[in-house]
C-alpha positions as CSV (number, residue, x, y, z in Angstrom):
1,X,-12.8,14.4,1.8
2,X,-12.4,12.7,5.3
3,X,-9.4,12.3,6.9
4,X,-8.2,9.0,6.7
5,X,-6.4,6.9,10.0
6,X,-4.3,4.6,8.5
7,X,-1.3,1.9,11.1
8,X,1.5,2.3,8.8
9,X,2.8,4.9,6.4
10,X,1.6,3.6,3.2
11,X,1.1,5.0,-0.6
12,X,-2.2,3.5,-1.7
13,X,-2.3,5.5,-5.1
14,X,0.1,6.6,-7.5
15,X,1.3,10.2,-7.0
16,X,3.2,12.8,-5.2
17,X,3.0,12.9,-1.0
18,X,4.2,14.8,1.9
19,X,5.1,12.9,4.6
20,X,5.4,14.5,8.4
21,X,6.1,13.6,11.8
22,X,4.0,15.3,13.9
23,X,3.0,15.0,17.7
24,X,0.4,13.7,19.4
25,X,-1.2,17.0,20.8
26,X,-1.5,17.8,16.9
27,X,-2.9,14.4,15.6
28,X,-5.8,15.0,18.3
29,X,-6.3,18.6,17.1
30,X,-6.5,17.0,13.7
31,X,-8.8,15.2,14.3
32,X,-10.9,17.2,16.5
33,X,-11.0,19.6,13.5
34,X,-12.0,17.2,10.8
35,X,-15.2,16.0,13.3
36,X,-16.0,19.0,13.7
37,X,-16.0,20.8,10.7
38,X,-13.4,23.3,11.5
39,X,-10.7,21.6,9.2
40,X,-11.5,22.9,5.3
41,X,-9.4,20.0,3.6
42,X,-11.8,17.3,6.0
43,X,-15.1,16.3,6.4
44,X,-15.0,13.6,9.6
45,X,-12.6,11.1,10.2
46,X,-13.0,7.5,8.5
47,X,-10.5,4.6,9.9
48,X,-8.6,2.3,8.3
49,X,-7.5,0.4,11.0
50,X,-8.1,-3.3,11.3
51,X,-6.2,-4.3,14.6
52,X,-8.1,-4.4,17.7
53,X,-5.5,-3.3,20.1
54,X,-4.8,-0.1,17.9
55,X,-8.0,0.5,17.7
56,X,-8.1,0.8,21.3
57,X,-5.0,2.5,21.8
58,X,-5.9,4.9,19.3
59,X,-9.4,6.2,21.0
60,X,-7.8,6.6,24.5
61,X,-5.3,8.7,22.8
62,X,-7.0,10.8,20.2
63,X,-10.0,10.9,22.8
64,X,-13.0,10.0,20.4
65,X,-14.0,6.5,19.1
66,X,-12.4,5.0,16.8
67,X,-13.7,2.3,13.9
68,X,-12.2,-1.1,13.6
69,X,-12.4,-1.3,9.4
70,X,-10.6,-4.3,7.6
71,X,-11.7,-2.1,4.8
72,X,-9.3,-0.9,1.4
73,X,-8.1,3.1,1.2
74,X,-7.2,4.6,-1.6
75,X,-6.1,8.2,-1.1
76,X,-7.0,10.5,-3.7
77,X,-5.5,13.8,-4.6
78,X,-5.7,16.5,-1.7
79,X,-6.3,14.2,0.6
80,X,-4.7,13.6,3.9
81,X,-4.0,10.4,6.6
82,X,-2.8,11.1,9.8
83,X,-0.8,7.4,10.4
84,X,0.0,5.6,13.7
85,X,3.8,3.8,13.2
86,X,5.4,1.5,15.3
87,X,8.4,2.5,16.2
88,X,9.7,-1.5,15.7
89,X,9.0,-4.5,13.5
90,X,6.8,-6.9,14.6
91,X,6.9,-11.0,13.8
92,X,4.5,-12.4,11.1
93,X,1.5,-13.3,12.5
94,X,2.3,-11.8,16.1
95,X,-1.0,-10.1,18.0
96,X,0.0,-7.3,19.7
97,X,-1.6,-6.5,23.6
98,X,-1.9,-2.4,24.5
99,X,1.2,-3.2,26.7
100,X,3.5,-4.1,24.1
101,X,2.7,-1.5,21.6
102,X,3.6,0.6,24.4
103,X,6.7,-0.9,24.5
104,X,7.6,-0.7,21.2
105,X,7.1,2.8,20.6
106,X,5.4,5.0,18.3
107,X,4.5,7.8,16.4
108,X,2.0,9.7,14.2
109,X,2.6,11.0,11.0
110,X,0.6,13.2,8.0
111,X,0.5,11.7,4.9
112,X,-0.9,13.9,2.3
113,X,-1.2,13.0,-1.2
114,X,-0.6,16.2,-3.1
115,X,-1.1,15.2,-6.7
């Protein structure tokens, strides 16, 4: 299964997760290790992600390229997310710039669904 790169923390599929904070030294080992074969519970890295400015925040800081994808994700059993939160709410409607998602803060998290 890939490893999925979701912007939010969301259960797409009934069942039981795990849910951790982790930093952002570890979401780019994470990821290095599912591109490169080295991570037994991934094969590559498949985004999720359909906001431009996340996108692009996202590759500077995990240091490979990352997909925009509008696309639907339902996480099956086994299978993990590594997810990019705000740490704020944003307006309806609002499109954020790089600058204020810096501002806002945030954080990456595992979300593994484990049954």
């Amino acid at each position: 299964m890939e490893l999925a790169l979701l912007n939010t923390t969301i259960a797409t599929s009934d069942g039981r997760y795990t849910l951790l904070t982790v930093t952002l030294d570890h979401a780019r080992k994470r990821v290095a290790a599912a591109l490169s074969g080295q991570d037994p519970t991934a094969s590559g890295i498949r985004s999720y992600i359909g906001h431009e400015a996340t996108v692009a925040l996202l590759s500077t800081l995990l240091g490979v390229d990352i997909a925009f994808n509008r696309g639907l994700f339902a996480q099956e059993a086994g299978q993990s997310a590594l997810c990019f939160k705000l740490r704020g709410r944003v307006e309806n409607g609002v499109e954020l710039s790089l600058e204020d998602i810096e501002e806002i803060g945030y954080e990456f998290k595992v979300l593994t669904r484990t049954a």
